[in-house]
N, C-alpha and C positions, 0 to 999 in steps of 0.2 A: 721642584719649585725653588727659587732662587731665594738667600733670605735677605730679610727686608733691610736688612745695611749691607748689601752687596757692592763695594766700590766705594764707600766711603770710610772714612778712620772716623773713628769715633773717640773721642777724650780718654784719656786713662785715666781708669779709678784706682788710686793709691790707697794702700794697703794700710792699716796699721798697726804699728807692733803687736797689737794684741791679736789682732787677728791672721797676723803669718801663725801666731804659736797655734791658736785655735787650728789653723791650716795644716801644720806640722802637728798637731794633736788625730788630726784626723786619718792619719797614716799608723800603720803597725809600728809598736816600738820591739815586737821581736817575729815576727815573719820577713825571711831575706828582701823581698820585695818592697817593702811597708821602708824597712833600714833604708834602702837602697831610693824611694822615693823622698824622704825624708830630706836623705845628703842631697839628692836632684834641686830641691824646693831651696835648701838655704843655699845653695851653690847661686842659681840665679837669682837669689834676695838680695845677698851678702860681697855677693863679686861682683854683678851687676851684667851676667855672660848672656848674650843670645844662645836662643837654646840651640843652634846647630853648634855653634862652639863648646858647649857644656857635653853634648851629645857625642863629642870628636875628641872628650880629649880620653889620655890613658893616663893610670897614676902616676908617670914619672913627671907628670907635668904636673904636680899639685906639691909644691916644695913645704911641708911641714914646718920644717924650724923657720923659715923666714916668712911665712903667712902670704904666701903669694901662688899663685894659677899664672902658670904659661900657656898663653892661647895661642893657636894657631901655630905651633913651633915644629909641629911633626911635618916630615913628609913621608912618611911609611902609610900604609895601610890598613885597616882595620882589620882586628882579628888575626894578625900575623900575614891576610891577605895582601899580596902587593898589589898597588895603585895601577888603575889602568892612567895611560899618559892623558886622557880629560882631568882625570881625579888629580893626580900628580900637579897639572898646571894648575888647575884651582886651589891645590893647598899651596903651589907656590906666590899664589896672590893673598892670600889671606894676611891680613897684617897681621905682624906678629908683636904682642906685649904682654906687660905683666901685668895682674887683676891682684889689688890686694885684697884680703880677706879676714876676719878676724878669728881668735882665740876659739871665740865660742861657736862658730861658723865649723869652724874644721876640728871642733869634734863628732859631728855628726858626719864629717866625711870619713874622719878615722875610722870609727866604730863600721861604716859599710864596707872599710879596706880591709877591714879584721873579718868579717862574716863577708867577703869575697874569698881571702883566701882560704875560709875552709871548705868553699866550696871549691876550689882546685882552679879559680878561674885563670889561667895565664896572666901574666904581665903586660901582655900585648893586646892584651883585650881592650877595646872602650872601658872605662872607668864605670861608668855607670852603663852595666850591660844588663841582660837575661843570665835569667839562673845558669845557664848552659855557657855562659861569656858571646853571645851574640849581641848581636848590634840591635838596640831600644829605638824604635823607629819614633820621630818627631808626631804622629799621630797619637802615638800611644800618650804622650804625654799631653795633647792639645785634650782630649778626651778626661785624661786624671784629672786635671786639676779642678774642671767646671766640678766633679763627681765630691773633690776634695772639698770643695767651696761651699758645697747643698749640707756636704754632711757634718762642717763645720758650721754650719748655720752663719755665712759669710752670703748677703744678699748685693754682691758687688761683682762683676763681669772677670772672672780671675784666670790670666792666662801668663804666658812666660815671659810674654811682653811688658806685661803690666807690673809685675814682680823690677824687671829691669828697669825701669820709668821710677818704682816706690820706692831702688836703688839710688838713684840719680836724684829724686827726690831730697831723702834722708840726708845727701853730699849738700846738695845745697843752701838746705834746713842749715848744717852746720857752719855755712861760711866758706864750704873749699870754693876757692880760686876755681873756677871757669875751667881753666888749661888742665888742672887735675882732673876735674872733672872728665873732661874731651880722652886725657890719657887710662882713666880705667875705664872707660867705655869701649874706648877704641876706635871715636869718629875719627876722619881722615881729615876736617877743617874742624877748627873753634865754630864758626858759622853755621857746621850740622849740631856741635851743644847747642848753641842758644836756639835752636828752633826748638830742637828737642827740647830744651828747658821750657821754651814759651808755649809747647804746648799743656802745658800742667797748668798755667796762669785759671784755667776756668774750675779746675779742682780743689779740692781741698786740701790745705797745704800741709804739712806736719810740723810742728813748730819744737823749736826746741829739743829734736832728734838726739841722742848722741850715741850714732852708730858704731863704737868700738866698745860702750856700755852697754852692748843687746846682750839682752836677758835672754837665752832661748826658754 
């Protein structure tokens, strides 16, 4: 049976601070998994990533000292596997830019890069892999987070999407300029922000954000 908002978008419910932590509370703070979901969740809060882009990158695209994510910059293969020439030409399309990120953001990626490597996972692995360094399929995370959201006691429809929008949200709360915006997103017109922006108009807004003060 089909569900009953099949073909339609439905408004995104934005997040708020309190309830990403409640979200990230809900996750293990010491089972590999739990760490690893953790970094997943503020990666698409705090960067603002689609989750196939978060799901593709590997650590050397997560530059530490200058608080920035390189999206879409590889063209290798996951896993040390090489690119069949479809895959190849699609990461040759993928636009490629920088996602800033803050302080308190990328310590929760740190801490999963420290309990990656004792599990022996390669460098060439997806950054956010399976225990084994294999590739985390986008279901499994379409799945997490609703599970996240019930046990968080978060009565809001919570997906990767919606994390990204609560992103975009919090930039605008702040005053950034439009154009910044459009550049850590990574739409291809200023014309895709503001639709994107104008569809938040029926939501509830966040006022007064100040995204480089998140508290995790």
């Amino acid at each position: 049976m089909a569900p009953a908002n099949k073909g339609r978008k439905l408004p995104p419910e934005l997040l708020t601070p309190e309830e990403v932590r409640a979200l990230l509370g809900a996750c293990s703070t010491t089972a590999p998994t739990g760490i690893r979901n953790r970094a997943l969740v503020v990666v698409l809060y705090r960067a603002g990533l689609r989750l196939d882009e978060a799901l593709a990158l590997i650590p050397a695209d997560v530059d530490v000292a200058d608080g920035v994510i390189h999206v879409g910059r590889r063209t290798r293969g996951l896993g040390g596997v090489p690119p069949t020439t479809a895959a190849r030409a699609a990461e040759d399309r993928m636009h490629v830019r920088e996602a800033g990120i803050d302080a308190g953001a990328l310590g929760f990626v740190r801490k999963w890069l420290r309990t990656r490597a004792s599990l022996g996972v390669g460098a060439d692995a997806p950054l956010f892999c399976t225990l084994a360094g294999g590739r985390v399929h986008p279901a499994y995370v379409r799945q997490l987070l609703p599970r996240l959201a019930e046990k968080a006691g978060i009565d809001k429809r919570v997906h990767a999407q919606g994390l990204r929008f609560t992103h975009a949200a919090e930039l605008a709360a702040e005053g950034m300029p439009a154009e910044l915006i459009q550049a850590q997103l990574g739409h291809e017109t200023l014309a895709s922000t503001d639709r994107y922006l104008r569809r938040m108009s029926g939501a509830d807004r966040l006022d007064a954000l100040q995204r480089r003060e998140w508290k995790p």
